[in-house]
C-alpha positions in Angstrom: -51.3 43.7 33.2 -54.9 43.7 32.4 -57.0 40.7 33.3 -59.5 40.9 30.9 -56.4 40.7 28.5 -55.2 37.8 30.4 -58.0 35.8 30.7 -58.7 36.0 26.4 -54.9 35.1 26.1 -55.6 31.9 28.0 -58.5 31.5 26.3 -57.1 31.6 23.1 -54.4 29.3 24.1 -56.8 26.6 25.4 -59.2 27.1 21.9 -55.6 26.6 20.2 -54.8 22.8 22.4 -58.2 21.6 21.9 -57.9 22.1 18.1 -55.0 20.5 18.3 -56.5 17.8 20.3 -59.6 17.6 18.2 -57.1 16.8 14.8 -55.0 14.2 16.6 -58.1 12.5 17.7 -59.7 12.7 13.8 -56.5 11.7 12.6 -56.3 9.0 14.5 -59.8 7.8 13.8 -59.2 8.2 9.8 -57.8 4.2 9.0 -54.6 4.7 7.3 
């Protein structure tokens, strides 16, 4: 397996939490 390949596949899974992170903390700031 290629670790250049690797390390942009972990990458990309990290970008993909902290967006998810990043919404749940807007959402939760945004008064229902």
């Amino acid at each position: 397996m290629n670790i250049l390949f690797t390390l942009k596949l972990v990458k990309g899974i990290f970008a993909i939490l902290d967006l998810f992170v990043w919404a749940r903390l807007i959402i939760s700031w945004i008064p229902h």
